[in-house]
N, C-alpha and C positions, 0 to 999 in steps of 0.2 A: 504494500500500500504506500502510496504517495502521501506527502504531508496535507492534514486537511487542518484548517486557517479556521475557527471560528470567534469572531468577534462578539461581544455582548456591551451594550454601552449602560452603565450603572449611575447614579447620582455622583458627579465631582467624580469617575474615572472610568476608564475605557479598559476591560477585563479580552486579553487575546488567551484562546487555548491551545494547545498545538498537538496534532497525535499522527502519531505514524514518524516516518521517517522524511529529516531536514535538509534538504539538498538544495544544492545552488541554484536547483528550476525555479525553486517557491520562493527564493530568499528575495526577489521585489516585492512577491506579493507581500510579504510577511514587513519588509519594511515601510510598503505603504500604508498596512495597518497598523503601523507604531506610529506612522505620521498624526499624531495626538496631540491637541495643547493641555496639560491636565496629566493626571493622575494617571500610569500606563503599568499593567502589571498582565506580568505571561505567567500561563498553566502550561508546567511543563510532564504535567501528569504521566499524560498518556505521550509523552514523546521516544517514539522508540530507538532511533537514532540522530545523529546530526553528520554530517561529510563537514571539511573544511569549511567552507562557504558557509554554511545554518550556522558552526559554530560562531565565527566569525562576527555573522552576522547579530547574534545573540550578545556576542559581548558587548558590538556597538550599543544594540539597544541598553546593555546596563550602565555601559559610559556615560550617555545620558541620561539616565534617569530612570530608565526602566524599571522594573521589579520584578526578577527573576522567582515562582513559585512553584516547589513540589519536585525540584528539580533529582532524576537521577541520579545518584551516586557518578558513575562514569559521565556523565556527563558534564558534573560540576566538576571534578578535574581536570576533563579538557575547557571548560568554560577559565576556571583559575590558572591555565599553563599559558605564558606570555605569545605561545605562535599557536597554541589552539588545538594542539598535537598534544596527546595522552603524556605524561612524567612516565622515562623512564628512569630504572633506577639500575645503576652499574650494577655488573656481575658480578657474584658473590666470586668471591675465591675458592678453590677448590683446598677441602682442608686433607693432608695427610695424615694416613696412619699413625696412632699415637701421639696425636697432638688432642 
């Protein structure tokens, strides 16, 4: 499934949810509907993935202002990592016998 975009506009804020998978096809749509004066908060509930691009995109939205909710574990990693790419973490060492 392709990312579906559902907007709900609330008293003083504009509520986007996002479910399925965020790919760089959707990523105008998704920033046209942050295009908000006011109050902007994402449901990332049902979000099953993001590609580069969604992520990207996502963080713009929290740079300014956005309000990132419900968010994935995996995803708020790559959302927190500065190129948007999963933290790897160096390889353990291989430890020798009797040590």
């Amino acid at each position: 499934m392709d990312c579906w975009i559902g907007i709900t506009e609330e008293p003083g804020r504009r509520v986007i949810r996002l479910a399925g998978r965020l790919s760089v096809s959707q990523v105008p749509e998704l920033l046209e509907a942050c295009a908000h004066d006011g109050r902007l908060d994402l449901d990332l509930t049902e979000l099953v993935s993001a590609d580069i691009a969604g992520i990207e995109a996502l963080q713009r939205v929290r740079s300014v202002g956005g309000s990132l909710y419900n968010v994935p574990v995996y995803l708020q990693m790559k959302l927190d990592s500065p190129s948007g790419a999963p933290t790897v973490l160096p390889p353990r060492k291989a430890r020798r016998e009797g040590q």
